[in-house]
gemmi code that builds the backbone of each chain (N, CA, C; Angstrom):
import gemmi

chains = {
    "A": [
        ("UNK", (76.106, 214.179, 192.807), (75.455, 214.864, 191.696), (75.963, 216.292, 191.589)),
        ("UNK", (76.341, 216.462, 190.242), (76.436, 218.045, 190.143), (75.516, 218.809, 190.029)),
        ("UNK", (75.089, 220.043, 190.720), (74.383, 220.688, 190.606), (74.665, 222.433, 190.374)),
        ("UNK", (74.390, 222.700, 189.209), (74.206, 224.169, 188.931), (73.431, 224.969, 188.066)),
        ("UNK", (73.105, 225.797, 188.138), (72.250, 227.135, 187.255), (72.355, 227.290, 186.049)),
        ("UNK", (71.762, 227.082, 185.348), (71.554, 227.949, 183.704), (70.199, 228.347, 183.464)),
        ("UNK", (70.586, 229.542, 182.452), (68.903, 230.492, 182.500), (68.900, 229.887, 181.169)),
        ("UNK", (68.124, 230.223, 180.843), (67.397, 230.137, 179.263), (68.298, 230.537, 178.009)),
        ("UNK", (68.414, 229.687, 177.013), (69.147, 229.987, 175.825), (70.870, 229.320, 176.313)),
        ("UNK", (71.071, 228.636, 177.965), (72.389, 228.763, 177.678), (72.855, 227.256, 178.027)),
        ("UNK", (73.481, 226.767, 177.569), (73.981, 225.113, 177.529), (75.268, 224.569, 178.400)),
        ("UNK", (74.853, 223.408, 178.600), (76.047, 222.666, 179.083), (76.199, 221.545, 178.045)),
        ("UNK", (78.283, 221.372, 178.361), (78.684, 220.136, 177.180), (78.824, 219.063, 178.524)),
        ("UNK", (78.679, 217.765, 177.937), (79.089, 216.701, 178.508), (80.010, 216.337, 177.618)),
        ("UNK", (81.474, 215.784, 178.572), (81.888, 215.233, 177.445), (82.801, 215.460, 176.299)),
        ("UNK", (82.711, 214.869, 175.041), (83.174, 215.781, 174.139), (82.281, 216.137, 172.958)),
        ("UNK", (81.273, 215.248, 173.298), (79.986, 215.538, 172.134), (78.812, 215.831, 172.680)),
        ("UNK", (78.453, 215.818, 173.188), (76.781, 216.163, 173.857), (76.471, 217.168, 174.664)),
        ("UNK", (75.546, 217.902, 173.916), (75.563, 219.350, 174.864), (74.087, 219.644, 175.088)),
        ("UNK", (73.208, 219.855, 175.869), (72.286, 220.309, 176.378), (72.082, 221.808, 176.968)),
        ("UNK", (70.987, 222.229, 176.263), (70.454, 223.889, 175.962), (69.306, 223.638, 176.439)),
        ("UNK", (68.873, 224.862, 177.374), (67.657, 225.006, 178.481), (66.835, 225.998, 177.089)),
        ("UNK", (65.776, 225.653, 176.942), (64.701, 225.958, 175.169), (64.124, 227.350, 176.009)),
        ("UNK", (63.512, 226.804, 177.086), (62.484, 227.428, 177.708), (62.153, 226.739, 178.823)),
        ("UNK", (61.296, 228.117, 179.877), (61.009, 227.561, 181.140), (59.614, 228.423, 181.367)),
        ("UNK", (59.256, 227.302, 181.871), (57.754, 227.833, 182.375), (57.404, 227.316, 184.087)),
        ("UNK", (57.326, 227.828, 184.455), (56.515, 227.609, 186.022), (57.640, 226.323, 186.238)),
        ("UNK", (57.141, 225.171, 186.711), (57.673, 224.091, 186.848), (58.464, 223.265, 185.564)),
        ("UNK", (58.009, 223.582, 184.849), (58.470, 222.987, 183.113), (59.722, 223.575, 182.265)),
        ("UNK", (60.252, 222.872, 182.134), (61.784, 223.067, 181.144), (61.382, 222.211, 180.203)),
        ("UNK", (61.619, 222.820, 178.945), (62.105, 222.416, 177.699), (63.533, 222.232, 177.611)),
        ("UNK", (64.214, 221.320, 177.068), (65.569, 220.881, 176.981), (65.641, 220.585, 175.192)),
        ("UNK", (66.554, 221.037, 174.898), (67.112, 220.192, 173.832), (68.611, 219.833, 173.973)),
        ("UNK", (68.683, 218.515, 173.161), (69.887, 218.183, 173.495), (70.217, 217.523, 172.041)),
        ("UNK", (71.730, 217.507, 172.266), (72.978, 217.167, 170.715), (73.397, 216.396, 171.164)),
        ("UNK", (73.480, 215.270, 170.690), (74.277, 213.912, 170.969), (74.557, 213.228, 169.702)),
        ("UNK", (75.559, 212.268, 169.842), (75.715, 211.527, 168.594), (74.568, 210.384, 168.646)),
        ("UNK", (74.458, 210.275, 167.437), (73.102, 209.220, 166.998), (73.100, 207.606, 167.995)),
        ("UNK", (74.495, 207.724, 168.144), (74.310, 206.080, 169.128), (74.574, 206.465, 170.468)),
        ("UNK", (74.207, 207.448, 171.094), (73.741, 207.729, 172.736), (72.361, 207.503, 172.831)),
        ("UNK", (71.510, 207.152, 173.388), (70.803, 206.931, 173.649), (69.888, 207.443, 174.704)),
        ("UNK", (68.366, 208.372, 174.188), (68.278, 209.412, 175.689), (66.786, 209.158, 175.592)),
        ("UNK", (65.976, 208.846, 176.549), (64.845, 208.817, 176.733), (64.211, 209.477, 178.359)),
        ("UNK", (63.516, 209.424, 178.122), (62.591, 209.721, 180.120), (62.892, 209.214, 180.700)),
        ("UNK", (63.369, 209.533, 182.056), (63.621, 208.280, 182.495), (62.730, 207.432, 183.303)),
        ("UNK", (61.336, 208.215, 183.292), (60.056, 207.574, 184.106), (59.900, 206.248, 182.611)),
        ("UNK", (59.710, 207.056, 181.326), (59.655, 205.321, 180.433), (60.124, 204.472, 180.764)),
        ("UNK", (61.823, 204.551, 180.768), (62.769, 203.486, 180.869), (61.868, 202.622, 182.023)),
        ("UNK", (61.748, 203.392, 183.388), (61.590, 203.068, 184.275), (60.098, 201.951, 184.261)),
        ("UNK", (59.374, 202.626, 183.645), (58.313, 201.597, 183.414), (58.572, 200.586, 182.282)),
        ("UNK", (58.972, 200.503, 181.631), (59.702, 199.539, 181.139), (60.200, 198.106, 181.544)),
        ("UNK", (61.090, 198.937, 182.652), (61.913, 198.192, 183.355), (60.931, 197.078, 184.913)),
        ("UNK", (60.499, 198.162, 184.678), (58.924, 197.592, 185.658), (57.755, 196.369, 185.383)),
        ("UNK", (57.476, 196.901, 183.954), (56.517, 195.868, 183.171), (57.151, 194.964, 182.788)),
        ("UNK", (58.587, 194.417, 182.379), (59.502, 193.365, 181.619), (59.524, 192.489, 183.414)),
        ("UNK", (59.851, 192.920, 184.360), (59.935, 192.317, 185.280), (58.672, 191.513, 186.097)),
        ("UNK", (57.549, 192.308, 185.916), (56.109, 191.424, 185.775), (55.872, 190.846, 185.083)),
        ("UNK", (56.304, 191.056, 183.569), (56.066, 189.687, 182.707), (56.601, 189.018, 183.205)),
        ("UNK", (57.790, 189.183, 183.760), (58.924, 187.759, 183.956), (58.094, 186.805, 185.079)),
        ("UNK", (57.742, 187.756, 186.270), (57.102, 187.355, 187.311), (56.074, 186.760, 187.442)),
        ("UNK", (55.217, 186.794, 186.081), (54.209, 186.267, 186.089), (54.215, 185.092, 185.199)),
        ("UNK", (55.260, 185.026, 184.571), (55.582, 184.002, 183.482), (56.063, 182.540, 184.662)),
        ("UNK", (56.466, 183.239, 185.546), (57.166, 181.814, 186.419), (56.133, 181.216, 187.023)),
        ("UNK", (54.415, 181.990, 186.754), (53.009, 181.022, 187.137), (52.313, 180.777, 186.428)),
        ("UNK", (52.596, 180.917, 185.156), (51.261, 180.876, 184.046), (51.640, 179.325, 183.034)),
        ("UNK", (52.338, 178.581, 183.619), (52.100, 177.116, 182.779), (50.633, 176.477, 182.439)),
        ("UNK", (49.390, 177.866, 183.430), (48.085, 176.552, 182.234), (47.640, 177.944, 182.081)),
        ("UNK", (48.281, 178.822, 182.427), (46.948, 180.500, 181.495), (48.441, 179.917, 180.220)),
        ("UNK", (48.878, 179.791, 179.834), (49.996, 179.349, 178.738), (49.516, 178.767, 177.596)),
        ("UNK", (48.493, 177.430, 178.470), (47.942, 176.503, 177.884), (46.297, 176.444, 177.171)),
        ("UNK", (46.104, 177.948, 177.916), (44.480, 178.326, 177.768), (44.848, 179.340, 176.647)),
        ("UNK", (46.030, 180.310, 176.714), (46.409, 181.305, 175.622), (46.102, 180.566, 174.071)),
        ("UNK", (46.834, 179.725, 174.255), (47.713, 178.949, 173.028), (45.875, 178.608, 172.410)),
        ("UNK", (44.618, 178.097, 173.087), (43.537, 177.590, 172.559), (42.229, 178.794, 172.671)),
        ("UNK", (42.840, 179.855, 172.376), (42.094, 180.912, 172.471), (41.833, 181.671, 171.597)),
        ("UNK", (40.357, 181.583, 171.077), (40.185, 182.477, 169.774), (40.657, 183.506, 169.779)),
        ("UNK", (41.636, 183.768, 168.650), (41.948, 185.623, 167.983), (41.238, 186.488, 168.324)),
        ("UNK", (39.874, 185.953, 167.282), (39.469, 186.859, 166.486), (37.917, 187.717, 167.355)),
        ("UNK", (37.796, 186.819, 168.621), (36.899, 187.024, 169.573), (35.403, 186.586, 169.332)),
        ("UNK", (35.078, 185.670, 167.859), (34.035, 185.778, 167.531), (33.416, 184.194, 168.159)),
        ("UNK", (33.277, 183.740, 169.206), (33.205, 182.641, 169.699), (32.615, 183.226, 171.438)),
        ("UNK", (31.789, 182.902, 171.502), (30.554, 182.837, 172.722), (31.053, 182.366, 173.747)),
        ("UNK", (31.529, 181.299, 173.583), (31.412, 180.028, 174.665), (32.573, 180.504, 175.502)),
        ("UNK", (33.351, 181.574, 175.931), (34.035, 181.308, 177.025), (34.197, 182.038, 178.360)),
        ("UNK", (32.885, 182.736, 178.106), (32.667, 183.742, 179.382), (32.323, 183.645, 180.505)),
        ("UNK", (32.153, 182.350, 180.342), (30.840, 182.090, 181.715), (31.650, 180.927, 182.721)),
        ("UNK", (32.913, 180.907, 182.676), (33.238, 179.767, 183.443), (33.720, 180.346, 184.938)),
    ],
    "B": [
        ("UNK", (74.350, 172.818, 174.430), (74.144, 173.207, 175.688), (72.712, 172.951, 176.882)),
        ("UNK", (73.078, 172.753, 178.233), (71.933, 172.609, 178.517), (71.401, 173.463, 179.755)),
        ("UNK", (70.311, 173.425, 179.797), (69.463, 174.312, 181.364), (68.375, 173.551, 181.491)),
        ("UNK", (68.116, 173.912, 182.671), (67.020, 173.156, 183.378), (66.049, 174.570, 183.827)),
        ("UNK", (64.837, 174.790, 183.194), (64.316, 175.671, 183.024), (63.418, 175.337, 184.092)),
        ("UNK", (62.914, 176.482, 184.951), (62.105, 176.143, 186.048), (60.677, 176.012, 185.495)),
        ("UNK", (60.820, 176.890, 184.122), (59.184, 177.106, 183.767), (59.070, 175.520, 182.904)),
        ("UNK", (60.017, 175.476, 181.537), (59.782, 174.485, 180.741), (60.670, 173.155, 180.749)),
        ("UNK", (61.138, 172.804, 181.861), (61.912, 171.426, 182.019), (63.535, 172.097, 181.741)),
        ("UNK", (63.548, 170.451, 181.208), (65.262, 170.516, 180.228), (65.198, 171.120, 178.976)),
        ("UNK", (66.160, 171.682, 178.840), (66.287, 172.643, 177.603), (67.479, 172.288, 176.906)),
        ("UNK", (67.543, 172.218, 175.539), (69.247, 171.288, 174.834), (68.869, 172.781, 173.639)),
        ("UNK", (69.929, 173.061, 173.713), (70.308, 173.945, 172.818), (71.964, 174.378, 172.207)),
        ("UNK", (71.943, 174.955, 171.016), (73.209, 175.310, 170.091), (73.082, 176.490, 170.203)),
        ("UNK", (74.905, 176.724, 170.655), (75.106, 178.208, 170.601), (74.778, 179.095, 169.718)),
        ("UNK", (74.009, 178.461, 168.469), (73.710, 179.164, 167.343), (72.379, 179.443, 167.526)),
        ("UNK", (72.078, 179.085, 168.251), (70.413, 179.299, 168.489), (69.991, 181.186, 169.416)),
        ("UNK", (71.382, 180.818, 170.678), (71.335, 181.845, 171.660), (71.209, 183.435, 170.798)),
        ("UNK", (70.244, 184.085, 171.140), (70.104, 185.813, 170.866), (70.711, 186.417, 171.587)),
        ("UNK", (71.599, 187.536, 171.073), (71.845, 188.472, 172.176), (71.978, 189.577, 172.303)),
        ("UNK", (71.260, 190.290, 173.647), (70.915, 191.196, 173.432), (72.473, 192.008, 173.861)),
        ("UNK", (73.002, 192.996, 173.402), (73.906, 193.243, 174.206), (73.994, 194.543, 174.824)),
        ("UNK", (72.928, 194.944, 175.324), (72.895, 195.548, 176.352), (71.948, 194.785, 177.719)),
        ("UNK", (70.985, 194.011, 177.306), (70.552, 193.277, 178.121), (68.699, 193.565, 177.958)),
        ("UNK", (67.892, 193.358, 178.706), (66.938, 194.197, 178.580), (66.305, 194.812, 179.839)),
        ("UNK", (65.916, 195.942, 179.548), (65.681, 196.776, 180.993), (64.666, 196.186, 181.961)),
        ("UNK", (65.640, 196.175, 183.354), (65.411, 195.160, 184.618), (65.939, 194.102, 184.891)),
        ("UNK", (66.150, 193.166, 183.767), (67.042, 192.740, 183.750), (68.601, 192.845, 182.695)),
        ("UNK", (69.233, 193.983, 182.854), (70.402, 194.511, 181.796), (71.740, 193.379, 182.191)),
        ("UNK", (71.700, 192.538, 183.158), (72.705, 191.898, 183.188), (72.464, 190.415, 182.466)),
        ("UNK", (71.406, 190.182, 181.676), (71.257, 189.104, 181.277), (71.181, 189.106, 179.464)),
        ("UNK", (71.756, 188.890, 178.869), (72.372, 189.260, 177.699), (72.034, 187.970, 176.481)),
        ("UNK", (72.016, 186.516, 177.077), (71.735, 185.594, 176.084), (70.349, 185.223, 176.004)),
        ("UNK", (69.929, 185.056, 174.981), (68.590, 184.213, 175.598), (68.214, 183.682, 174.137)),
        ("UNK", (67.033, 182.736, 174.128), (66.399, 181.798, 173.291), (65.105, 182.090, 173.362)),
        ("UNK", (64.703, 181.761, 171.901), (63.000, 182.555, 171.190), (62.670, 180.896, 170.843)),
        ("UNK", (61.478, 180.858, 171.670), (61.126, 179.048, 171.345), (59.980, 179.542, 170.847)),
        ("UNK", (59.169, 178.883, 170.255), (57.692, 179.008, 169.693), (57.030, 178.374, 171.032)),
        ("UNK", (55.809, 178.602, 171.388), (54.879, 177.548, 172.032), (54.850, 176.756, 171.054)),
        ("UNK", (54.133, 176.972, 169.610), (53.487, 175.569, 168.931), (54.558, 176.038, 167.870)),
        ("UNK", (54.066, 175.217, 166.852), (54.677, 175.127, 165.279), (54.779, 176.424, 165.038)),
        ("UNK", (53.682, 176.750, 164.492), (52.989, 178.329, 164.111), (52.835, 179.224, 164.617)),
        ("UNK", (53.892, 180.032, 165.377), (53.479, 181.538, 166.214), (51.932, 181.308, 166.744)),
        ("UNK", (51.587, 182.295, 167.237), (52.064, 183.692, 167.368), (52.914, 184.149, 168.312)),
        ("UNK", (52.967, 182.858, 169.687), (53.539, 183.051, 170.967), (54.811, 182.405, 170.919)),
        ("UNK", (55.372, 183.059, 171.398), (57.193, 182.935, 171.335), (57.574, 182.735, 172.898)),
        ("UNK", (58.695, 181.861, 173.875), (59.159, 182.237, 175.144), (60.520, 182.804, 174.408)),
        ("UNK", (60.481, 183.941, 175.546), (61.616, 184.729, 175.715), (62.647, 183.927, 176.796)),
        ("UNK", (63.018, 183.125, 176.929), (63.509, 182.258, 178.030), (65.615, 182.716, 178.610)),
        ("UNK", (66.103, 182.832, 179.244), (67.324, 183.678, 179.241), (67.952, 182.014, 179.077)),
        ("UNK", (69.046, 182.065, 178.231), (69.911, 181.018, 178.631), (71.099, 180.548, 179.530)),
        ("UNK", (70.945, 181.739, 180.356), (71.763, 180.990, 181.775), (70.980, 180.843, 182.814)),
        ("UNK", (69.900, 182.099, 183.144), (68.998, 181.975, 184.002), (67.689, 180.992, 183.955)),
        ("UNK", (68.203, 179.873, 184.593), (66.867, 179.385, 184.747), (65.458, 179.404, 184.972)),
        ("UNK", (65.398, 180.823, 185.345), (64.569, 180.990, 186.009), (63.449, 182.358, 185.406)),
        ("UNK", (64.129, 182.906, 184.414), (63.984, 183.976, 184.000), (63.498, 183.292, 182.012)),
        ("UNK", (61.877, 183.952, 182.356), (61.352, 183.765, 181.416), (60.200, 184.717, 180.265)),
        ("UNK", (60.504, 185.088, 179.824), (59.098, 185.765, 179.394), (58.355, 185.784, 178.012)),
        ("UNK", (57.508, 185.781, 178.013), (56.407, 185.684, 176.875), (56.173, 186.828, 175.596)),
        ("UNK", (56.536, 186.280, 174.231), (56.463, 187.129, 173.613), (55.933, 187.024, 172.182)),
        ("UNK", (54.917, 188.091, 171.439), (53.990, 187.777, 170.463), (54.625, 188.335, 169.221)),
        ("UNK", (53.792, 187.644, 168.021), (53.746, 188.578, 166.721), (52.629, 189.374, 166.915)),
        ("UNK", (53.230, 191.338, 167.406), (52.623, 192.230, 167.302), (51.511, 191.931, 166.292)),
        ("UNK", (51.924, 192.149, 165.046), (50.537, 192.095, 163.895), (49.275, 191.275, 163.886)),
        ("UNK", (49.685, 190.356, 164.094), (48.376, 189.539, 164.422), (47.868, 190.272, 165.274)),
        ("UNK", (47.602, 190.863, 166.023), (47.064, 191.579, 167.321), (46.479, 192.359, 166.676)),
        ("UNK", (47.391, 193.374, 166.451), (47.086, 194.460, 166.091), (47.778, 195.008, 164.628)),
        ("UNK", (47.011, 194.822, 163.847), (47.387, 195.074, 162.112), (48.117, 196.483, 161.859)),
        ("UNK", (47.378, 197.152, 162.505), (48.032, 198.659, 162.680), (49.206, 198.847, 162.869)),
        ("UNK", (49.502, 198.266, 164.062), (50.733, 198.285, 164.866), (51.937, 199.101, 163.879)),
        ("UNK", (52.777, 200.205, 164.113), (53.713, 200.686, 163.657), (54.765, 201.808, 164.553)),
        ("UNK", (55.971, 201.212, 163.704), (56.498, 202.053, 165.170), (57.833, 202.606, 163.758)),
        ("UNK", (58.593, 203.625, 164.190), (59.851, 203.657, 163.656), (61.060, 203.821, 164.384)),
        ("UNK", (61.702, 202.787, 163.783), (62.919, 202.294, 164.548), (64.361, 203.525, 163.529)),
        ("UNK", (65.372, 204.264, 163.973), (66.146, 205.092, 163.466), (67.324, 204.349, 162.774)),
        ("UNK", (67.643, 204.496, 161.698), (68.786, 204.021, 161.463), (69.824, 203.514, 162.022)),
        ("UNK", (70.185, 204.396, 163.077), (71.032, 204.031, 163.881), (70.740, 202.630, 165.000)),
        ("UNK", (69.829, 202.859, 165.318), (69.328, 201.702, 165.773), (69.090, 200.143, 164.933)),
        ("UNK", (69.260, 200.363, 163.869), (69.252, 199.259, 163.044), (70.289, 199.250, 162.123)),
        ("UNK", (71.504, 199.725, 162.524), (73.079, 199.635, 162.676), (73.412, 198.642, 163.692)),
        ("UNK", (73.075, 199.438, 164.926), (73.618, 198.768, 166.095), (73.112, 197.145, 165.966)),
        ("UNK", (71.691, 196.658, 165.494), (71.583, 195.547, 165.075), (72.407, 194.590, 163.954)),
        ("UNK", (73.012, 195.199, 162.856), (73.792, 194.888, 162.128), (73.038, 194.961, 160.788)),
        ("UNK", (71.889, 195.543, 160.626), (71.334, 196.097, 159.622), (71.221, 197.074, 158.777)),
        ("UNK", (72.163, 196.551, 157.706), (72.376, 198.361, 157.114), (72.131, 198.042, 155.425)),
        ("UNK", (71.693, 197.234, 154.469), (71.717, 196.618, 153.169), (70.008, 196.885, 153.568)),
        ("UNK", (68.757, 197.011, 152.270), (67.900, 197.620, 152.261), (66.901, 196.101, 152.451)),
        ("UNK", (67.539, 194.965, 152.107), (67.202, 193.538, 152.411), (66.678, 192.938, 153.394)),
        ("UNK", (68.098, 193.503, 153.874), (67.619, 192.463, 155.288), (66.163, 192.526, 155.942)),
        ("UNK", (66.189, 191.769, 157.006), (65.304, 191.411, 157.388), (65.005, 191.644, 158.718)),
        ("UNK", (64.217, 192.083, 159.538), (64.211, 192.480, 160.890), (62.922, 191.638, 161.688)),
        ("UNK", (62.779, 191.070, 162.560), (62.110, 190.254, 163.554), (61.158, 191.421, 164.590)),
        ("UNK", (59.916, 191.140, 164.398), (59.281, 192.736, 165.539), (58.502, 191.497, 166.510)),
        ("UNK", (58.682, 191.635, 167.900), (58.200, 190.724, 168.590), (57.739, 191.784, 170.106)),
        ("UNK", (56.652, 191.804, 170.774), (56.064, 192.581, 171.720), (56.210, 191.488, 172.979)),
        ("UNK", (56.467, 191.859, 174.228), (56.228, 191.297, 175.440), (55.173, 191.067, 176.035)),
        ("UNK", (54.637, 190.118, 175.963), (53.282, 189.813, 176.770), (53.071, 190.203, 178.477)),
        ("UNK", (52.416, 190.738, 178.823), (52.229, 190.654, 180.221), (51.108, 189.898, 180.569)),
        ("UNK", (50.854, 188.231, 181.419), (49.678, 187.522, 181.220), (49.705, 187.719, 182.789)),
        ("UNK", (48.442, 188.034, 182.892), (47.900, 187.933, 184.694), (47.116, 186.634, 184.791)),
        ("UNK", (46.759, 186.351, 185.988), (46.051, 185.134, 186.575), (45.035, 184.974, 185.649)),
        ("UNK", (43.831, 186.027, 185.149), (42.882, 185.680, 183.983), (43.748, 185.945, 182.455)),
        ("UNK", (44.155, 185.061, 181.682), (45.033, 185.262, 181.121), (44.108, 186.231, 179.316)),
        ("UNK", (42.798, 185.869, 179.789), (42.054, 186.447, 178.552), (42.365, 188.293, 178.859)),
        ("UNK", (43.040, 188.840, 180.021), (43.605, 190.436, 180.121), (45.103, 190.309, 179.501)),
        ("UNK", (45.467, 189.355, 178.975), (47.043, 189.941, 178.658), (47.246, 190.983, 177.612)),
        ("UNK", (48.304, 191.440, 178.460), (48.576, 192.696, 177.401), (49.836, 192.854, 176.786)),
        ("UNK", (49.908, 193.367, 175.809), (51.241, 193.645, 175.257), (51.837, 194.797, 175.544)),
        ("UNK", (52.651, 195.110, 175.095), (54.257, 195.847, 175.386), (54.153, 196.810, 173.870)),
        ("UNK", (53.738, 197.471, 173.428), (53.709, 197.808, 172.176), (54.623, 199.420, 172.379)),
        ("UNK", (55.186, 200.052, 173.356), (56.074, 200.758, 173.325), (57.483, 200.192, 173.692)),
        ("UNK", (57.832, 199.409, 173.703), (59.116, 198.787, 174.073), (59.001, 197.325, 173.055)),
        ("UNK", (59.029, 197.556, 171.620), (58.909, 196.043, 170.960), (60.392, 195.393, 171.322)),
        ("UNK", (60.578, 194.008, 171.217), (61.982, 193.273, 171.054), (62.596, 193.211, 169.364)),
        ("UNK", (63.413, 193.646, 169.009), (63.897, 193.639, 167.578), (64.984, 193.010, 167.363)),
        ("UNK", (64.647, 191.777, 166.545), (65.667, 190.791, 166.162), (66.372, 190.556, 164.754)),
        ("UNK", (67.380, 190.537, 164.424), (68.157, 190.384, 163.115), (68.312, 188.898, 163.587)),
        ("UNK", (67.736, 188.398, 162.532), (67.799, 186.663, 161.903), (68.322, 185.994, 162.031)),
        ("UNK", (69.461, 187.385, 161.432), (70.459, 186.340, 160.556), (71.496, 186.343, 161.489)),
        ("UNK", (71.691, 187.873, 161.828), (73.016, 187.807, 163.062), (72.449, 187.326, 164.465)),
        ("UNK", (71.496, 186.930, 164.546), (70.806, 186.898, 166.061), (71.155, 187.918, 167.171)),
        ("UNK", (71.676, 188.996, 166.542), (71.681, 190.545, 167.627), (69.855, 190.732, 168.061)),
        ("UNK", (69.823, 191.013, 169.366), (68.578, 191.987, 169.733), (68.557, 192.579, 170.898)),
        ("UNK", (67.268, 194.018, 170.481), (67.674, 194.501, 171.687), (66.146, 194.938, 171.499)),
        ("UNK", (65.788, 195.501, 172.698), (64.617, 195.994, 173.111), (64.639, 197.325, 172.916)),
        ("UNK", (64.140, 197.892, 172.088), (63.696, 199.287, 171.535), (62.911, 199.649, 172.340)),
        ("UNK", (62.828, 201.243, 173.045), (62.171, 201.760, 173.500), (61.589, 203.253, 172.687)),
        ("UNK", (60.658, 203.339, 172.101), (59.934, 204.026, 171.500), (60.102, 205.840, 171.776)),
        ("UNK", (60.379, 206.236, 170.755), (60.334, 207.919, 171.273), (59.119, 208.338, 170.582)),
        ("UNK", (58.636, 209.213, 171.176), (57.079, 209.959, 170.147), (56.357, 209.420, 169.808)),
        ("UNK", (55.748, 208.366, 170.522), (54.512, 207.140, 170.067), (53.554, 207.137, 171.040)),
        ("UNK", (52.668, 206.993, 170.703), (50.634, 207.050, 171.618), (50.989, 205.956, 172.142)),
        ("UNK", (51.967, 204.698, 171.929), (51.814, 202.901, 172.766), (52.381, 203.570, 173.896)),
        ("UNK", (51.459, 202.300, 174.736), (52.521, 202.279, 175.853), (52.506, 200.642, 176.419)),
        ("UNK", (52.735, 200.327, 177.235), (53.198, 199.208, 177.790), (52.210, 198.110, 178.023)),
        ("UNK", (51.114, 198.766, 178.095), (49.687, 197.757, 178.197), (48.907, 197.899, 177.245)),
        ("UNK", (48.400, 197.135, 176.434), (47.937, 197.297, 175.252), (46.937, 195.900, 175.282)),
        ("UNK", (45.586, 195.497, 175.947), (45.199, 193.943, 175.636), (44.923, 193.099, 174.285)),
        ("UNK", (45.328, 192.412, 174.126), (45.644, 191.519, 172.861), (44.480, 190.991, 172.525)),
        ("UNK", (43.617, 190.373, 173.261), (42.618, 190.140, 172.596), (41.137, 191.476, 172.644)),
        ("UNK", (39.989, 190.678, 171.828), (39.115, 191.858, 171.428), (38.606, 192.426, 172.232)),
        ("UNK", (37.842, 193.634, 172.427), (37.451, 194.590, 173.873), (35.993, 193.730, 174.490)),
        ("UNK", (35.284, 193.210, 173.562), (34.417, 191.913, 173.751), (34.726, 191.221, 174.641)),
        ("UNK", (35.889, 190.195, 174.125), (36.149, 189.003, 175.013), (36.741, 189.565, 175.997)),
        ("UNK", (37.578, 190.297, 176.320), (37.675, 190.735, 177.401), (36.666, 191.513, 178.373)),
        ("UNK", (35.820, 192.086, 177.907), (34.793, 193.128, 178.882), (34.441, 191.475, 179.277)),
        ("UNK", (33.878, 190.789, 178.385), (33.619, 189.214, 179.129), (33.753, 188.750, 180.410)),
        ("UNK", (35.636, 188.652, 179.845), (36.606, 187.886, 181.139), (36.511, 188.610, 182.347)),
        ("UNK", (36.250, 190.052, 182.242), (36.747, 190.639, 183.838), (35.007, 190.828, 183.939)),
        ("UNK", (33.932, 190.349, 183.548), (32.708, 190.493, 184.000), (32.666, 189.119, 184.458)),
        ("UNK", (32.893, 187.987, 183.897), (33.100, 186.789, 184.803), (34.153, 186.674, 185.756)),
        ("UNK", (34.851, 187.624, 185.995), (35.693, 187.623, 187.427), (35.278, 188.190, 188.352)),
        ("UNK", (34.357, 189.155, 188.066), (33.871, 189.894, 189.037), (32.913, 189.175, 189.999)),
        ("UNK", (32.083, 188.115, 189.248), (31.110, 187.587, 189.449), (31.141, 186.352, 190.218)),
        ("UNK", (32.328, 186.086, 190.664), (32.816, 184.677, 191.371), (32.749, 185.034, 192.598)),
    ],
}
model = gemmi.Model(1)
for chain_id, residues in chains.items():
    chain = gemmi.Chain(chain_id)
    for i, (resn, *xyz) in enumerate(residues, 1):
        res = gemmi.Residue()
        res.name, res.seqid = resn, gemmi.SeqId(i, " ")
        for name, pos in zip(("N", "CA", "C"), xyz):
            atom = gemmi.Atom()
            atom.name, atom.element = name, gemmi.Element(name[0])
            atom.pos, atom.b_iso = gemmi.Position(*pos), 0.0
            res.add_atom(atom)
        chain.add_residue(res)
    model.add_chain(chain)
structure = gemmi.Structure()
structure.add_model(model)
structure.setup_entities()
């Protein structure tokens, strides 16, 4: 990993298009803005990460649910039905 | 083509059928083809099933029915990279189910929808910038559910 210093107001390029500018800093907190072309793609990476987390529990849980599958599929929408609380 | 699906048997399918995502979807990014089966005739529940991995399956809804509200905006560019650029076309919005052992808690995925073009069968999993969703969202009403986890408690 590279690691170096910039104060406030001053940027780094990646690259030949994407450049990232430090906005502001507070205590622990940086503001970043960043220039990229429209098809880079930049998010948090704690989202991604949960993301990547929850798609893999669906998956995980999909490889046991052949009768919650079968109970989904016969399950009122709309919630207005009594009868299925008590089992 | 065929697979032997661990969740749903034998599977016979046309390469015209296979979606793909081509970046993959996050966690699993190395898995790129996959097939949108209905459970029944009529939505709402879709398997996300991979078509090489046997083994790799997941569950996925028509957002709206759920939740009518539901809105997200997807950037142009992002619906380029799908192959959508004519004011026509048509775009596919489908959410990931997460179903636990009481399946009346499943929840949806409403910050990460799956977005499908039809016609080209491109998709990819959008991940949401600047939106209140997040990843758990329960699908059915706050009723039937306060229900379900009051009869779980109770066993």
């Amino acid at each position: 990993m590279l690691v170096l210093s910039r104060k406030k107001g001053q940027t780094l390029v990646i690259g030949d298009n994407i450049e990232i500018t430090i906005l502001e800093v507070q205590g622990d907190n940086v503001r970043i803005g960043i220039a990229a072309p429209r098809d880079v793609t930049v998010f948090r990476k704690e989202v991604y990460e949960e993301i990547q987390k929850e798609n893999r529990q669906a998956a995980a849980a999909a490889r046991r649910m052949k009768d919650q599958l079968q109970q989904l599929k016969g399950f009122p929408l709309t919630g207005d039905k009594g009868d299925d609380g008590g089992r | 083509m065929k697979l032997i699906s661990s969740l749903l048997g034998e599977m016979e399918f046309s390469e015209e059928e296979v979606v793909s995502f081509a970046e993959g979807i996050p966690g699993f990014e190395g898995e790129k083809r996959f097939l949108i089966i209905p459970l029944e005739a009529s939505g709402p529940f879709y398997y996300l099933h991979s078509a090489e991995n046997p083994d790799l399956c997941l569950v996925l809804a028509q957002p709206f029915v759920f939740f009518p509200d539901y809105e997200i905006e997807i950037p142009d560019e992002e619906l380029k990279n799908l192959g959508l650029t004519g004011a026509k076309q048509e775009l596919a919005v489908y959410v990931i189910l997460t179903i636990p052992e009481d399946f009346r808690l499943t929840t949806a995925n409403l910050l990460a929808p799956v977005l499908v073009n039809p016609e080209t069968r491109q998709a990819r999993q959008y991940v949401a910038i600047n939106t209140r969703y997040t990843t758990r969202h329960p699908i059915f009403s706050t009723a039937e559910t306060q229900a379900a986890s009051a009869a779980g408690e109770g066993r």
